[in-house]
C-alpha positions as CSV (number, residue, x, y, z in Angstrom):
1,X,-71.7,18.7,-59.6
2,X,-73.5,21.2,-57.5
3,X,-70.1,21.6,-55.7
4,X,-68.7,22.5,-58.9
5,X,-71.4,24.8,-59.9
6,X,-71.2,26.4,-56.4
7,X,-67.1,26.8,-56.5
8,X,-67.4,28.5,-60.0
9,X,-70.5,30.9,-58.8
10,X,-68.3,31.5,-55.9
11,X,-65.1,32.4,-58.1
12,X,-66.7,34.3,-60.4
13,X,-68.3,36.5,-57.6
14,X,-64.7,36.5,-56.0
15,X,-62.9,37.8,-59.4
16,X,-65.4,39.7,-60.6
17,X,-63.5,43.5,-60.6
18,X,-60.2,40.8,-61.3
19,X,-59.9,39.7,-64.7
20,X,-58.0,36.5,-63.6
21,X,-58.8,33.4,-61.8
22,X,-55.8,31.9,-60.3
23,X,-54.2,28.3,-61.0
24,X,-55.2,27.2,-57.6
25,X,-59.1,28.1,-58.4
26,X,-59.0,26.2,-61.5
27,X,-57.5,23.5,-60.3
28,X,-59.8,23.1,-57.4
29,X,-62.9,23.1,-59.9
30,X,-61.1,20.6,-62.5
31,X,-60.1,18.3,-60.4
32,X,-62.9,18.4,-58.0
33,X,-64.5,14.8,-59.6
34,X,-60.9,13.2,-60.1
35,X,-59.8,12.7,-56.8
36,X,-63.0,10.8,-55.1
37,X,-61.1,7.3,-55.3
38,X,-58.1,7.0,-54.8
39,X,-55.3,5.9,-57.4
40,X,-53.5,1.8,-58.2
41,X,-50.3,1.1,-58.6
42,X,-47.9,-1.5,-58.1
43,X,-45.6,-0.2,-55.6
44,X,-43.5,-3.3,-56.5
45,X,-42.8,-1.7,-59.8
46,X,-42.2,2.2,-57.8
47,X,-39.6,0.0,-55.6
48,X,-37.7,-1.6,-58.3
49,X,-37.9,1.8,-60.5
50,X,-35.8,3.2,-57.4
51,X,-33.7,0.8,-57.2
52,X,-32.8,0.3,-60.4
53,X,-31.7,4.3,-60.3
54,X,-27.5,5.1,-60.7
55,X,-27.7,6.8,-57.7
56,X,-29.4,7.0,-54.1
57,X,-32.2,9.0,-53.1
58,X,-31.1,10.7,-50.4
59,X,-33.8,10.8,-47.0
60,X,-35.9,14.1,-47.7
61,X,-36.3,12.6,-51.2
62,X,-37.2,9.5,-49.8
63,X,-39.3,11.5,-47.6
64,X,-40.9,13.3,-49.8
65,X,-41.7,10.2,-52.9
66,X,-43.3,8.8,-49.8
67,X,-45.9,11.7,-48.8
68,X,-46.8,11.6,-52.4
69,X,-47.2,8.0,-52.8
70,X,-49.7,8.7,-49.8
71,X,-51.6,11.1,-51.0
72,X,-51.9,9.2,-54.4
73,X,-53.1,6.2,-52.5
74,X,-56.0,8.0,-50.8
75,X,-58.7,9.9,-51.4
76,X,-57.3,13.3,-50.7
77,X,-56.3,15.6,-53.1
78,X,-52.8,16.8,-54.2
79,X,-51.5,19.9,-54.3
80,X,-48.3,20.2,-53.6
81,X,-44.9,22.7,-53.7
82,X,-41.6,20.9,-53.5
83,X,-38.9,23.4,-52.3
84,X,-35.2,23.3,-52.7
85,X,-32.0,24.7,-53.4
86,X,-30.6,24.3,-57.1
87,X,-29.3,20.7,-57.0
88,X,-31.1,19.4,-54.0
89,X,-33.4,16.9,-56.4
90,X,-36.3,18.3,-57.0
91,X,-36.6,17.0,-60.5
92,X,-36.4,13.4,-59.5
93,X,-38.8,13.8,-57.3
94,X,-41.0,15.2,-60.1
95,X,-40.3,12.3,-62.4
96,X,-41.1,9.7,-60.0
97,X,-44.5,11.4,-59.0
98,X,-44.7,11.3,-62.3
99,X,-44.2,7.7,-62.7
100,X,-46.4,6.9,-60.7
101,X,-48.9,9.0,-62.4
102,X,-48.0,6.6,-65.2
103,X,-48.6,3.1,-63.4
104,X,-51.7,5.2,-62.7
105,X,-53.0,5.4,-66.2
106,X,-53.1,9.0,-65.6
107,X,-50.8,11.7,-67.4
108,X,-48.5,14.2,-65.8
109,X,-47.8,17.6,-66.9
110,X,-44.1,18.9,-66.3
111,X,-43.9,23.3,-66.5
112,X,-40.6,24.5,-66.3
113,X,-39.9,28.6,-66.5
114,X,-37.4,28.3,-69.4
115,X,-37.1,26.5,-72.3
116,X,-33.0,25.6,-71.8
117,X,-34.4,24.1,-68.8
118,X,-37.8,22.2,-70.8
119,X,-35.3,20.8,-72.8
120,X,-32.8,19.8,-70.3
121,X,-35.8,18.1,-68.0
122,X,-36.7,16.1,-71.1
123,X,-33.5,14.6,-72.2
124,X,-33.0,13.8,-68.5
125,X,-36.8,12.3,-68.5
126,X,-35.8,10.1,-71.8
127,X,-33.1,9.3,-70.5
128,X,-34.5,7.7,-66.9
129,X,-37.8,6.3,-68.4
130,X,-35.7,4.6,-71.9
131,X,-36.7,1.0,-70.5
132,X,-40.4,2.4,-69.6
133,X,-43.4,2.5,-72.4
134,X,-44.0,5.9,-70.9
135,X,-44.4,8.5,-74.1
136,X,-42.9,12.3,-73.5
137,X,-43.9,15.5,-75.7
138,X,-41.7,18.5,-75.5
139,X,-43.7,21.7,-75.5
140,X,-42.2,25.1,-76.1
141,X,-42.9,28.7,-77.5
142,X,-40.3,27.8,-80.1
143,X,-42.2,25.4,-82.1
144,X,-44.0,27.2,-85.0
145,X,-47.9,26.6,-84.8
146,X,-48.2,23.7,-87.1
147,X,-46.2,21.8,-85.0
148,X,-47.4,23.1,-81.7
149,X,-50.8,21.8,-82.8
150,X,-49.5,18.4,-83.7
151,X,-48.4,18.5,-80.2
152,X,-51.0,19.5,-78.5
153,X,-53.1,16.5,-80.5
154,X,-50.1,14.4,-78.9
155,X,-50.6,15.8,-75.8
156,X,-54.0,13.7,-75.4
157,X,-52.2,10.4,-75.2
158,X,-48.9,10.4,-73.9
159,X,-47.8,10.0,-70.4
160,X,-45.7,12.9,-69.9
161,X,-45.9,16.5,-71.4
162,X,-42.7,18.9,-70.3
163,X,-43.5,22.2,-71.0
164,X,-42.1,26.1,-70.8
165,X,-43.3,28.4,-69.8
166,X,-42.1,31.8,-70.2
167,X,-43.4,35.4,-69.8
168,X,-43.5,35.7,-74.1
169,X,-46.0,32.1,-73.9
170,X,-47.7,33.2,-71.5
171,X,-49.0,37.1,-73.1
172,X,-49.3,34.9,-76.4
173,X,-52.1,33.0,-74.1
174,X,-53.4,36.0,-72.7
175,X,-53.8,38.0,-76.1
């Protein structure tokens, strides 16, 4: 905790003549207690998710599910940027951090920058987990605040929450 406290004094100090604090400070001070054990799941179930896919992961993918499937497994934490050209499956990776997130008992937040693309990432994400008991909410600035808070209430205690975020949602945070 005095971590914590010393991180915030620190970014405060830090952003002080800056009105924002960035993701990557808030992230380090939310998640600071999360990642002191590390995470169980049965790989048996990751491996048969896989291989149950239409398709092959190809060997960055591979690559890649694998260096997160590490870092899951330990204690370290996670913070990671997966680069690619349009196409190169990014998105499955995504999905099957996410799952594992899931045989975690832990939830996984999906931002996208559009909401054509929200929508496309959650059809595909219904699609792939359909035989799963995961539970997806789709989040965007075009549902009107009734229902926004209904999801947000939802957001609590599903698995998966794909959200987008445009430059409109994010000055409607901001004012």
């Amino acid at each position: 905790m005095r971590l914590i406290k010393e991180s915030f004094l620190y970014i405060v100090k830090n952003n002080f003549n800056n009105t924002s604090i960035s993701f990557d400070d808030l992230f380090s001070i939310g998640t600071y207690g999360l990642f002191k054990a590390c995470r169980n799941f049965d790989e048996k179930k990751l491996d048969e998710f896989i291989g149950n896919l239409n398709f092959t992961l190809t060997k960055d993918q591979i690559s890649t599910v694998s260096e997160i499937k590490e870092d899951l497994l330990s204690k370290r934490r996670m913070n990671r940027l997966v680069q690619g050209d349009v196409g190169s499956g990014k998105t499955i990776v995504a999905f099957l951090a996410s799952y594992m997130n899931y045989l975690s008992s832990y939830q996984t937040a999906l931002m996208v920058p559009t909401e054509i693309l929200a929508n496309q990432h959650y059809q595909n994400a219904l699609d792939l987990f359909q035989n799963t008991d995961m539970e997806m909410v789709l989040l965007t600035s075009n549902v009107s605040s009734k229902e926004k808070k209904k999801i947000i209430v939802l957001c609590m205690a599903v698995s998966m929450v794909m959200s987008s975020v445009s430059p409109a949602l994010a000055a409607e945070k901001r004012a």
